[in-house]
CHARMM-style PDB file with segment names, atoms N, HN, CA, C and O in Angstrom:
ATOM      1  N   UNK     1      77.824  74.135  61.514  1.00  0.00      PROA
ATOM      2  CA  UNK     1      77.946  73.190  62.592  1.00  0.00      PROA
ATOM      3  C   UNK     1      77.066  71.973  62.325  1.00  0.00      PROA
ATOM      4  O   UNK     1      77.400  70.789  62.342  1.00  0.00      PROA
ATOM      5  N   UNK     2      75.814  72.538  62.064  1.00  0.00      PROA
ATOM      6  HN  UNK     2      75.543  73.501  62.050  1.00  0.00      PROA
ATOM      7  CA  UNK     2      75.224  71.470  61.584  1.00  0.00      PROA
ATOM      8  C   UNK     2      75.761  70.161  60.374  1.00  0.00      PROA
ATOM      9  O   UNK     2      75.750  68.943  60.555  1.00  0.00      PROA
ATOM     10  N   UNK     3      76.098  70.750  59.435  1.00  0.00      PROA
ATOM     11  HN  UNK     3      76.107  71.740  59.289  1.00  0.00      PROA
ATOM     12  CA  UNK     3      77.138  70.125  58.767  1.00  0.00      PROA
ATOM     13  C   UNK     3      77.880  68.925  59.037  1.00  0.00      PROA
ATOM     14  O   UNK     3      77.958  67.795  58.554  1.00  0.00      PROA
ATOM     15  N   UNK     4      78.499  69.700  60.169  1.00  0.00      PROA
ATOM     16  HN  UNK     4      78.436  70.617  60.562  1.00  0.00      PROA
ATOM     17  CA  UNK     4      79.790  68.691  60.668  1.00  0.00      PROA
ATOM     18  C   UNK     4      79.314  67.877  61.307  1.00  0.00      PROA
ATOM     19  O   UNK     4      79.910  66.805  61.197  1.00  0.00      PROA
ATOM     20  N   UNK     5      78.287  67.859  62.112  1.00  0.00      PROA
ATOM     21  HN  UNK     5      77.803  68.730  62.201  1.00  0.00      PROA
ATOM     22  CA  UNK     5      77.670  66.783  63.265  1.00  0.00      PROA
ATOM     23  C   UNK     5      77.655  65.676  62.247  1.00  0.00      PROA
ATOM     24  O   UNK     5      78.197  64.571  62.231  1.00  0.00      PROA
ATOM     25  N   UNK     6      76.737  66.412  61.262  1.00  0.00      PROA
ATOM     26  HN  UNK     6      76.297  67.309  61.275  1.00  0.00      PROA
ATOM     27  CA  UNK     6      75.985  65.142  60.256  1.00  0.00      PROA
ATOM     28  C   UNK     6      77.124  64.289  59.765  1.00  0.00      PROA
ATOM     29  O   UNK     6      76.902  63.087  59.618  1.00  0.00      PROA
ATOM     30  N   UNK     7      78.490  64.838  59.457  1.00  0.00      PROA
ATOM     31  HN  UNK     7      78.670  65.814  59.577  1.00  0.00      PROA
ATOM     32  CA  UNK     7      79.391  64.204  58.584  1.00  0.00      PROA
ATOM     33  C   UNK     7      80.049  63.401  59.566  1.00  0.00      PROA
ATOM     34  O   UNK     7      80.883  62.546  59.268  1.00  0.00      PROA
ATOM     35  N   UNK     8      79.622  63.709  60.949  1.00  0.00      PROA
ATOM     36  HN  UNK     8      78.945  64.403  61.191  1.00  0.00      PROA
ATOM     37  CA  UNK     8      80.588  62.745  61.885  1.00  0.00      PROA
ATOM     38  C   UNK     8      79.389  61.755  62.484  1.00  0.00      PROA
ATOM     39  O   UNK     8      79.503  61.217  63.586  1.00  0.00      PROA
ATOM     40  N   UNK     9      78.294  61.592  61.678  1.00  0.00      PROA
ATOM     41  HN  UNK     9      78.201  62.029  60.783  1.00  0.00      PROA
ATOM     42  CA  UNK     9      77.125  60.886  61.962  1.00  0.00      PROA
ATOM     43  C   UNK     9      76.255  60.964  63.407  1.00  0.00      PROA
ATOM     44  O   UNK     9      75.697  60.129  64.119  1.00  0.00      PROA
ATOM     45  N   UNK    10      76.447  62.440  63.448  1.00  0.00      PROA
ATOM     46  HN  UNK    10      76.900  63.119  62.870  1.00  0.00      PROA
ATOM     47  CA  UNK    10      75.504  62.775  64.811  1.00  0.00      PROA
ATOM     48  C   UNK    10      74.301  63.225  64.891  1.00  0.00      PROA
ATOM     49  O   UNK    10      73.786  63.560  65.958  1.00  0.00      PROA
ATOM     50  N   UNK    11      73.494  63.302  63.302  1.00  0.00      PROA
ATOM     51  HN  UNK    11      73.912  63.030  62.436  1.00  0.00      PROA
ATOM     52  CA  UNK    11      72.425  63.624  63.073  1.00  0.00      PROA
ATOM     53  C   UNK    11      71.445  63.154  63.824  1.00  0.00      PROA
ATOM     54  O   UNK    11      70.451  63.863  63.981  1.00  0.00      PROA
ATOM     55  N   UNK    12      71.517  61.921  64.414  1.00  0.00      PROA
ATOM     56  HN  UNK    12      72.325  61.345  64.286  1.00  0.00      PROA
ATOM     57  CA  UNK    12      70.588  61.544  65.021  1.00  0.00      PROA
ATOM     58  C   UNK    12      70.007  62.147  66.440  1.00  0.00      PROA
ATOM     59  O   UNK    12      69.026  61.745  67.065  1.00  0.00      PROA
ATOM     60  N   UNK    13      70.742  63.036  66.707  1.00  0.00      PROA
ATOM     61  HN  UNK    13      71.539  63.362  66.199  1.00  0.00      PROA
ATOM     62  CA  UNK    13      70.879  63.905  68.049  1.00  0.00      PROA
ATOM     63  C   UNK    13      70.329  65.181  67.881  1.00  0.00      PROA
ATOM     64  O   UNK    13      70.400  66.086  68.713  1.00  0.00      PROA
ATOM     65  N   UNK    14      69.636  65.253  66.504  1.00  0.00      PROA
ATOM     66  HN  UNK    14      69.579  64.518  65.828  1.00  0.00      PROA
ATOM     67  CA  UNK    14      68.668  66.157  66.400  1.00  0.00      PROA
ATOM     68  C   UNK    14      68.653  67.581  66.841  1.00  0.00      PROA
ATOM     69  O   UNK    14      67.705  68.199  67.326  1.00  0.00      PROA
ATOM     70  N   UNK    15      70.247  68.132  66.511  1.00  0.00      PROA
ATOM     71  HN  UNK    15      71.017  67.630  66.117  1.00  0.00      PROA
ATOM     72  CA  UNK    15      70.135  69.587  66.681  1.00  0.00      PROA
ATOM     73  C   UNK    15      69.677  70.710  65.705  1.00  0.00      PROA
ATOM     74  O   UNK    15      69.069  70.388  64.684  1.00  0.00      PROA
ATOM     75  N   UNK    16      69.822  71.415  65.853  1.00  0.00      PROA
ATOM     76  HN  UNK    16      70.316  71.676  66.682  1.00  0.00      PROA
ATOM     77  CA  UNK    16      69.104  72.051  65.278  1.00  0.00      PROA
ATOM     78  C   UNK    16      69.755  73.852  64.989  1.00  0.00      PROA
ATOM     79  O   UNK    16      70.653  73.767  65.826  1.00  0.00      PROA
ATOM     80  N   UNK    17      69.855  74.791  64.627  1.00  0.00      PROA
ATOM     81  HN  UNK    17      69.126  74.860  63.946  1.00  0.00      PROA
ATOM     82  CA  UNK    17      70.492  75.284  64.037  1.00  0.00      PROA
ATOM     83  C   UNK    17      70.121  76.407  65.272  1.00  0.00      PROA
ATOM     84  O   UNK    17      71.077  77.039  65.722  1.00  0.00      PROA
ATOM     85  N   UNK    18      69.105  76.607  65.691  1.00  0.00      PROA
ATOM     86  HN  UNK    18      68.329  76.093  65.326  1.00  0.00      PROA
ATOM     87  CA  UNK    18      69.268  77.342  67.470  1.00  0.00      PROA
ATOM     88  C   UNK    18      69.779  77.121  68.331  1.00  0.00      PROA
ATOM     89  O   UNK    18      70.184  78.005  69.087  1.00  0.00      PROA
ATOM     90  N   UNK    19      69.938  75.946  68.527  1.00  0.00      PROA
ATOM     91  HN  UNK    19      69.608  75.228  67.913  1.00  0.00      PROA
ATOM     92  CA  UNK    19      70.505  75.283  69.208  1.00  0.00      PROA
ATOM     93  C   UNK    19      72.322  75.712  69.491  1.00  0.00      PROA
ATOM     94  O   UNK    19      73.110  75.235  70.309  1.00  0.00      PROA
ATOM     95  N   UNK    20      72.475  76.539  68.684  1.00  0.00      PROA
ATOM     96  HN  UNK    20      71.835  76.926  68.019  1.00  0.00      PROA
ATOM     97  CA  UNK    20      73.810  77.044  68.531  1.00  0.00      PROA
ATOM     98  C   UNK    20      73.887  78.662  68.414  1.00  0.00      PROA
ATOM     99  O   UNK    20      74.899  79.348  68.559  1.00  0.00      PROA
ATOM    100  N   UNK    21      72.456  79.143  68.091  1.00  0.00      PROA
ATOM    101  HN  UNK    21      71.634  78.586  67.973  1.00  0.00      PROA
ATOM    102  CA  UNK    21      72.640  80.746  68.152  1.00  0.00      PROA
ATOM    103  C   UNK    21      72.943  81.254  69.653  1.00  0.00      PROA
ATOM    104  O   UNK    21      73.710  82.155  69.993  1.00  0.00      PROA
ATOM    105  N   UNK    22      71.976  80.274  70.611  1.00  0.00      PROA
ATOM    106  HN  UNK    22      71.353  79.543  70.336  1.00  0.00      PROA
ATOM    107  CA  UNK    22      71.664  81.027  72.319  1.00  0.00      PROA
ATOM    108  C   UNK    22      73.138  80.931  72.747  1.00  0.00      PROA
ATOM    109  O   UNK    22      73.896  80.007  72.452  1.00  0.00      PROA
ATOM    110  N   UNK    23      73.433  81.991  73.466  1.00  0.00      PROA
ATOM    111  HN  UNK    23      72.817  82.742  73.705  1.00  0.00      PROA
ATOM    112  CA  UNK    23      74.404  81.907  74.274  1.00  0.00      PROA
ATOM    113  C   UNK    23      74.800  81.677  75.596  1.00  0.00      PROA
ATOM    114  O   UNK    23      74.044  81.961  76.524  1.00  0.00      PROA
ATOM    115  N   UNK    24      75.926  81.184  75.779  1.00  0.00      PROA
ATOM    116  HN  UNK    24      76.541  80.953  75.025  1.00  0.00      PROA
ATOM    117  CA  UNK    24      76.042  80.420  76.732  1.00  0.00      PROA
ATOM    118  C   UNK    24      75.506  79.285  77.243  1.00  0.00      PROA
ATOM    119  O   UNK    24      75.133  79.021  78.385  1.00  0.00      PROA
ATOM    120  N   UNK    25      75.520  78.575  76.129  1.00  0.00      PROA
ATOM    121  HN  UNK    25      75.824  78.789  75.201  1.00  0.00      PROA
ATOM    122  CA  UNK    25      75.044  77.551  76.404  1.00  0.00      PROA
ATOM    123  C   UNK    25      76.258  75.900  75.958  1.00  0.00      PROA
ATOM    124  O   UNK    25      77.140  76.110  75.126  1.00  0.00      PROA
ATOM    125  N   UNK    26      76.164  74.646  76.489  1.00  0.00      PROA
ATOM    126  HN  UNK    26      75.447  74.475  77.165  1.00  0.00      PROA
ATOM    127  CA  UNK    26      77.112  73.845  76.307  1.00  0.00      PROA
ATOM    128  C   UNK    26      76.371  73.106  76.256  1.00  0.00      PROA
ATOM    129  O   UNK    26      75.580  72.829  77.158  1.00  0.00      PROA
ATOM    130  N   UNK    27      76.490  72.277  74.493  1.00  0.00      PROA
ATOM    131  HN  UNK    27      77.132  72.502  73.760  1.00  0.00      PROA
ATOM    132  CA  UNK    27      75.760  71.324  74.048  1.00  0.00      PROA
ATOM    133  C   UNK    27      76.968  70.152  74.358  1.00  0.00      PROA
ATOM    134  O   UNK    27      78.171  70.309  74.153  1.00  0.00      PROA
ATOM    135  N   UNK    28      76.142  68.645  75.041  1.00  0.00      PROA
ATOM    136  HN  UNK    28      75.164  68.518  75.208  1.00  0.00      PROA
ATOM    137  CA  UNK    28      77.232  67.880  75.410  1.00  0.00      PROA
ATOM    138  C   UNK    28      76.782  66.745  74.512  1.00  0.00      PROA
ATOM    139  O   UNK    28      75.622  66.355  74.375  1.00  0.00      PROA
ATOM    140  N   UNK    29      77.947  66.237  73.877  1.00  0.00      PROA
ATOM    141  HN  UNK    29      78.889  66.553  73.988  1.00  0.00      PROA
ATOM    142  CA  UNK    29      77.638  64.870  72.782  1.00  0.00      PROA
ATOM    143  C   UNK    29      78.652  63.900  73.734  1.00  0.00      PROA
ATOM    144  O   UNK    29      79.822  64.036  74.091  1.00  0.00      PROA
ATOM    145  N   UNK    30      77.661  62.887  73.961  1.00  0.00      PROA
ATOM    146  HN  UNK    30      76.711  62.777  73.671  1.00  0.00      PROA
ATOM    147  CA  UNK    30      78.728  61.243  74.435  1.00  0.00      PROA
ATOM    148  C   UNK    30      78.740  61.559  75.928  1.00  0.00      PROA
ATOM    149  O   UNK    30      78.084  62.402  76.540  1.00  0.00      PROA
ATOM    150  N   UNK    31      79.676  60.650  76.383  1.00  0.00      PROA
ATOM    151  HN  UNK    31      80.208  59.965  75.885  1.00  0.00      PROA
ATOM    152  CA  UNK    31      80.181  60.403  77.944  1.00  0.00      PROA
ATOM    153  C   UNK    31      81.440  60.862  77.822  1.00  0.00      PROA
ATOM    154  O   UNK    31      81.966  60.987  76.717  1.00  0.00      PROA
ATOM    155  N   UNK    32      82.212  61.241  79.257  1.00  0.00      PROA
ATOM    156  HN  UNK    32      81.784  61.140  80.155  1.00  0.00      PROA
ATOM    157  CA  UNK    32      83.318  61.041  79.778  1.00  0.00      PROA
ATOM    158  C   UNK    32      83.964  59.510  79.756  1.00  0.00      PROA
ATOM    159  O   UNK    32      83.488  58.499  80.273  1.00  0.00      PROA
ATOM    160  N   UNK    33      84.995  59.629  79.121  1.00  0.00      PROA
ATOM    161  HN  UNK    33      85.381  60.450  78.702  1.00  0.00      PROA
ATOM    162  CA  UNK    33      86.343  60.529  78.417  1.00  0.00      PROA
ATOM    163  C   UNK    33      86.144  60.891  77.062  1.00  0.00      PROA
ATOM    164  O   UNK    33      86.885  61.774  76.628  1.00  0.00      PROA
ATOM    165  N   UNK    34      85.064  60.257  76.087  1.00  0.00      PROA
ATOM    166  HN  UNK    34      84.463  59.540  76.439  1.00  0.00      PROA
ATOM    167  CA  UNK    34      84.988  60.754  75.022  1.00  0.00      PROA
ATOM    168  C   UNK    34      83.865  61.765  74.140  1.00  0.00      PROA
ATOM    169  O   UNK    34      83.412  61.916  73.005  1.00  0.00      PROA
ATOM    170  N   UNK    35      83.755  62.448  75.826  1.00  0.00      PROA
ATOM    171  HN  UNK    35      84.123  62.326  76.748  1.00  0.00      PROA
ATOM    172  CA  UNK    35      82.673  63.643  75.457  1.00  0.00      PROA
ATOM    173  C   UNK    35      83.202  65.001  74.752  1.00  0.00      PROA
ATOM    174  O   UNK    35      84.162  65.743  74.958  1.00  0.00      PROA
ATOM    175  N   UNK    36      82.014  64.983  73.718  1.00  0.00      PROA
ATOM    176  HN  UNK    36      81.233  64.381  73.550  1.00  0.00      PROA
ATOM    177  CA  UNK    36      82.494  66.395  73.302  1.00  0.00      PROA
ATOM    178  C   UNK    36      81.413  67.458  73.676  1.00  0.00      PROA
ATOM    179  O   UNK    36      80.192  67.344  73.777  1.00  0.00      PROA
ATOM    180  N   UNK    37      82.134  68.387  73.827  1.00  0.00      PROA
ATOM    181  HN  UNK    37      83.126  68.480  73.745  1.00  0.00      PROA
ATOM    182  CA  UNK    37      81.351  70.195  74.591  1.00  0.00      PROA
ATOM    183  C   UNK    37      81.348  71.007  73.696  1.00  0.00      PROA
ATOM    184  O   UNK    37      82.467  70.997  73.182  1.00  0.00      PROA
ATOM    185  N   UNK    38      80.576  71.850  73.127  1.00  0.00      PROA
ATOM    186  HN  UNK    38      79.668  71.858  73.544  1.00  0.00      PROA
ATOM    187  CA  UNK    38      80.483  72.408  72.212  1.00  0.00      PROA
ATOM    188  C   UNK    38      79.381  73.661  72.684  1.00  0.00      PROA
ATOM    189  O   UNK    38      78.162  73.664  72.859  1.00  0.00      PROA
ATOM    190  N   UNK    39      80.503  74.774  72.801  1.00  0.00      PROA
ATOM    191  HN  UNK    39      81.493  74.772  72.659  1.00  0.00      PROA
ATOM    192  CA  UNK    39      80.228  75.930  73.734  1.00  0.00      PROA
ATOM    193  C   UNK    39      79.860  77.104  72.817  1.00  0.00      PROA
ATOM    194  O   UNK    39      80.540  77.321  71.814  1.00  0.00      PROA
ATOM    195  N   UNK    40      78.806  77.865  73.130  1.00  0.00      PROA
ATOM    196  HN  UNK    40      78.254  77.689  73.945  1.00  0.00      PROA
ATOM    197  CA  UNK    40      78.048  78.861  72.536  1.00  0.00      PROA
ATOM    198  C   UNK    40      78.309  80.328  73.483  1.00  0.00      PROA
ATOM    199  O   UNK    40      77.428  81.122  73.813  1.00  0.00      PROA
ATOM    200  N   UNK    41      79.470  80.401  73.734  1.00  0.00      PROA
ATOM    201  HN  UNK    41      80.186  79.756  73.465  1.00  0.00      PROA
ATOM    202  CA  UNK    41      80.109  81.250  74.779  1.00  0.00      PROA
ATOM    203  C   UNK    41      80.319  82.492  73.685  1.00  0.00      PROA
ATOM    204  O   UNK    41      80.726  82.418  72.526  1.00  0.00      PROA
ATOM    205  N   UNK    42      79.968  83.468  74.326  1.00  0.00      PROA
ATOM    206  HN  UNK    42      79.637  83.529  75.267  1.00  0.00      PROA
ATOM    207  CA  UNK    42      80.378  85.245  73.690  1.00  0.00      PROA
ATOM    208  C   UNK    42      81.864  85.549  73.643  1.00  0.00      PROA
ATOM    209  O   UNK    42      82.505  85.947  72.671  1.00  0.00      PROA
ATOM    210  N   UNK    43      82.288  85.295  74.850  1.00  0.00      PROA
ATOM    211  HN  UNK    43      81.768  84.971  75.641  1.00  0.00      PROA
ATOM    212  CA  UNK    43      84.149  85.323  74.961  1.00  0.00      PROA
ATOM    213  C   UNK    43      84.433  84.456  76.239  1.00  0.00      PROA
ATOM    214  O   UNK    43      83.540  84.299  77.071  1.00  0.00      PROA
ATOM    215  N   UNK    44      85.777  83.846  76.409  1.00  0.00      PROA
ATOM    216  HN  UNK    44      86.502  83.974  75.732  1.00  0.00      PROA
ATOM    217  CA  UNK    44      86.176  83.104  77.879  1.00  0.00      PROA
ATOM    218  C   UNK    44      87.000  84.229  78.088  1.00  0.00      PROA
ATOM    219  OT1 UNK    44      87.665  84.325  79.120  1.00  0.00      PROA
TER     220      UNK     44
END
């Protein structure tokens, strides 16, 4: 994940690789309408 942020130049937003283990959690990049959610959910 980290990866991809960087390649879509979101490094600067300084996540971090925990940041994606905790669960249930919704990391939000940008505003509405062109926000992205990026969900650390177990199952929906």
């Amino acid at each position: 994940m980290l990866i991809v942020l960087t390649e879509f130049d979101f490094s600067l937003l300084r996540f971090q690789k925990e940041d994606f283990l905790k669960e249930n959690i919704i990391n939000q990049i940008c505003y509405p309408p062109l926000r992205i959610d990026i969900l650390t959910l177990e199952d929906l």
